[in-house]
C-alpha positions in Angstrom: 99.7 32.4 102.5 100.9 33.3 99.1 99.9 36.8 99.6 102.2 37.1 102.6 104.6 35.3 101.1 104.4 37.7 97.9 104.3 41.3 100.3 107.5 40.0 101.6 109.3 39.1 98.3 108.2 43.4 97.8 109.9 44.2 100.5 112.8 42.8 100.1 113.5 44.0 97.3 112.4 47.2 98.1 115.2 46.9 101.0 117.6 45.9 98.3 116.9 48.6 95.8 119.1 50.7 93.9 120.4 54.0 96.3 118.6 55.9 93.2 115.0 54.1 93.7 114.4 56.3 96.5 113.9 59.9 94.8 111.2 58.1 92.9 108.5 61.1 91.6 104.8 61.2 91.6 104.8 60.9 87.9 106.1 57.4 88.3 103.6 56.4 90.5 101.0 58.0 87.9 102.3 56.3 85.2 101.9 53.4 87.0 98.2 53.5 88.3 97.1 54.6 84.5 98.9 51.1 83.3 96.8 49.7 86.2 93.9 51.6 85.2 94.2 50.3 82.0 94.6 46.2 82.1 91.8 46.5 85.2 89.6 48.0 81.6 90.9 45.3 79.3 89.9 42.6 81.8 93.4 41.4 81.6 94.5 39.2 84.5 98.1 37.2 84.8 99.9 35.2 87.0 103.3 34.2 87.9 104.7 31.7 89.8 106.5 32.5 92.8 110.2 31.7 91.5 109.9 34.4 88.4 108.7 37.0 91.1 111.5 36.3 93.1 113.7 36.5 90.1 112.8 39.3 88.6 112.6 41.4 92.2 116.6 40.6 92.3 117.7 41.4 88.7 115.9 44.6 88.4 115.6 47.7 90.2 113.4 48.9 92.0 111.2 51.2 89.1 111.3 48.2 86.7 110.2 45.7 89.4 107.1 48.4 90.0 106.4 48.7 86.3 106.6 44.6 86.0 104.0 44.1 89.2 101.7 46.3 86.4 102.2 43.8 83.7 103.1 40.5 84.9 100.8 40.4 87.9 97.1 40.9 88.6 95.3 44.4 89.0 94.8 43.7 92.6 97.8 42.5 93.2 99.6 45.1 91.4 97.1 47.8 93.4 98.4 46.4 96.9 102.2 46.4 95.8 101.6 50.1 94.6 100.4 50.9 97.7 103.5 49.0 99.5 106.2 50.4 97.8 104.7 53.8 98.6 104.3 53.3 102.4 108.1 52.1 102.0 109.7 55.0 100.2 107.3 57.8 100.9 108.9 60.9 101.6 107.5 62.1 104.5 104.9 60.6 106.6 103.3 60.6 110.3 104.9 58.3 113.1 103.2 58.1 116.7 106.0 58.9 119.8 105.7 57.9 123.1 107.4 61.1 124.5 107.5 62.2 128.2 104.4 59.5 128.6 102.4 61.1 126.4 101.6 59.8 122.6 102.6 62.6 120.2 101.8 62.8 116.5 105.1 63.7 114.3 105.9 64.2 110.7 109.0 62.6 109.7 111.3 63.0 106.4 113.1 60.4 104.5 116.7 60.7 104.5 119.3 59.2 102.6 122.9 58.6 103.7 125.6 55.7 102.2 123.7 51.9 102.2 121.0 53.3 104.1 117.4 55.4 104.6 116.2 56.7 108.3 113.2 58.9 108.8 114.1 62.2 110.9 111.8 64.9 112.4 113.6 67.8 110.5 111.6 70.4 112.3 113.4 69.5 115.8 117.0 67.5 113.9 119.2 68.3 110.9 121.8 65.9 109.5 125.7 67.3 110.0 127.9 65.0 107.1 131.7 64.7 107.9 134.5 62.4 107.9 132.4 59.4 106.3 129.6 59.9 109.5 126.2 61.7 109.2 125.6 62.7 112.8 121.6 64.1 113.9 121.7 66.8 116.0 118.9 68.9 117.8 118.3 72.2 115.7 117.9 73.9 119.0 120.8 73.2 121.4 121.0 72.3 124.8 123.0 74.3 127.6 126.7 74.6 126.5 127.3 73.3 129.9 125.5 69.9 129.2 126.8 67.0 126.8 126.5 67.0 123.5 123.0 65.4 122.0 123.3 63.5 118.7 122.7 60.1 117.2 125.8 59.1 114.4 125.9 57.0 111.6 128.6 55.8 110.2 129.7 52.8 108.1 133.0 50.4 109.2 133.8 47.9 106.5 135.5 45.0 106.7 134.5 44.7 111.1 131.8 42.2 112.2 129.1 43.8 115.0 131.1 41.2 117.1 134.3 42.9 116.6 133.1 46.5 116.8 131.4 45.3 120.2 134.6 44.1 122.5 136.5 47.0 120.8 134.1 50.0 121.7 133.2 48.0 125.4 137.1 48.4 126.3 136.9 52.2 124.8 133.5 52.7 127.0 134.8 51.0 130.2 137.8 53.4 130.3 135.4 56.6 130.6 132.3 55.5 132.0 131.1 54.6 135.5 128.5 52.1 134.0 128.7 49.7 130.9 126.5 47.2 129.8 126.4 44.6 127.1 122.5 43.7 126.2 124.2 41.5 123.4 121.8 40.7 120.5 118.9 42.6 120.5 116.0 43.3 117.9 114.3 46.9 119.6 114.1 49.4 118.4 116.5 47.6 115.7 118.5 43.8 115.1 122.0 44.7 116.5 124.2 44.1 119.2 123.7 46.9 122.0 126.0 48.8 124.4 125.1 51.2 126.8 127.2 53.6 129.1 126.2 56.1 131.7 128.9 58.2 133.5 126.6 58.8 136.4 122.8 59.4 138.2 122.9 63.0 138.5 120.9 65.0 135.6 123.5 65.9 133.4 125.1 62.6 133.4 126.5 61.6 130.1 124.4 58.3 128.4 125.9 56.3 125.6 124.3 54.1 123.6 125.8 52.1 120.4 124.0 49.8 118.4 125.8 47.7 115.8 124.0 46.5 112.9 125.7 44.1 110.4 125.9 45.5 106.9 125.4 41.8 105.3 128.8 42.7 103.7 131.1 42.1 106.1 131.1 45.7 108.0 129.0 47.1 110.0 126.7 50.2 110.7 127.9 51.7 114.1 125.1 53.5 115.6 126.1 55.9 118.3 123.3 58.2 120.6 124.5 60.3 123.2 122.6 62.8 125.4 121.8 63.4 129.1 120.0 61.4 131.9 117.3 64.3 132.4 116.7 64.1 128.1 116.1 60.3 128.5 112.5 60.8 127.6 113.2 63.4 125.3 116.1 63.2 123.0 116.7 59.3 124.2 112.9 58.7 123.0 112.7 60.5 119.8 116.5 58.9 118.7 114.6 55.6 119.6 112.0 56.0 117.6 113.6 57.8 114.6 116.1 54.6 114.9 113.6 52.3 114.2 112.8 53.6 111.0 116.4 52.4 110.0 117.0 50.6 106.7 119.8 48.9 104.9 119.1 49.8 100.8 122.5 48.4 99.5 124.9 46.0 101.2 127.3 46.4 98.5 130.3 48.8 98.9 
């Protein structure tokens, strides 16, 4: 129980971390496993109690609450919180996709963008930054003659998920055939989810939004758009890339 109790207390303060915790080096992480290396030598072991975790997980960042694991917890511990801080905030790593039915092996890439980190499969998606959105769009293109594929990111302050939701509805329900409101939902991420089809035919247009609070008041307004026939394509990789989403800073 405490051991669950302390991998979460990691994490979230991972999730919290400063925007600059995650171009961490290798040498950090070295640096780190030496100091390990060397109390596991010394037969040195500590403990803390839960509260001074928890407060010194808030009040530091995130390279100062790794170094502290080395000094103010034990070697195992501070071996497994090594270990989850890299899974976190690893740069690139392998995610299994259920794609056209069939389970596909892909390398994805950490990226960073304002308040949050997604992984995206840079050999098939690059990121496209303007006017305060970072849109992902297919490196190879479909047909100019079908809609535009992308997922878009972008930041609203100061507008509840609940606010941004009856407002984009009306906007959908003027240009779309079909709209739904799921309401809450927690797959492939906690938000409140929209979705929008102009029709059944192949290259239908299909909108999806999800709005995830930004614990500050705003709200991160998720958009995907592609075509009924690249449902299992496009619509399954965004999926999957989208639930590698995370919220690093909640402050503006």
């Amino acid at each position: 129980m405490e051991e669950k109790i302390f991998d979460q207390e990691i994490k979230n303060a991972l999730l919290k971390a400063t925007d600059t915790s995650v171009n961490l080096k290798n040498d950090i992480w070295k640096g780190i496993e030496s100091q390990l290396e060397y109390y596991e030598s010394q037969k040195e072991v500590r403990t803390i109690k839960r509260s001074k975790v928890r407060s010194m997980f808030t009040a530091l960042t995130l390279t100062v609450a790794a170094l502290g694991i080395v000094f103010f917890t034990s070697t195992n511990a501070g071996r497994a919180a090594v270990a989850k801080i890299k899974e976190i905030l690893v740069p690139e790593k392998v995610i299994v996709q259920d794609i056209e039915g069939q389970k596909e092996d892909t390398k994805v890439n950490l990226n960073e963008g304002p308040g949050y980190v997604i992984y995206i499969d840079e050999e098939m998606y690059q990121v496209v930054k303007e006017d305060g959105k970072d849109r992902i769009v297919p490196k190879f293109k479909p047909d100019n003659n079908l809609p535009e594929v992308y997922m878009e990111i972008q930041r609203v302050a100061n507008k509840s998920p609940q606010r941004m939701a009856a407002q984009l509805e009306t906007e959908l329900k003027s240009s779309f055939e079909t709209v739904e409101n799921y309401g809450v939902v927690n797959d492939p991420i906690e938000s409140i989810s929209l979705h929008a089809r102009s029709g059944l035919k192949p290259d239908s247009t299909i909108v999806k939004y999800y709005l995830v609070d930004d614990k500050h008041g705003g709200t991160f307004v998720i958009k995907q758009q592609y075509f009924l026939e690249a449902a299992e394509g496009h619509g399954a990789r965004f999926y999957h890339m989208l639930k590698e989403f995370k919220i690093i800073n909640s402050q503006e």
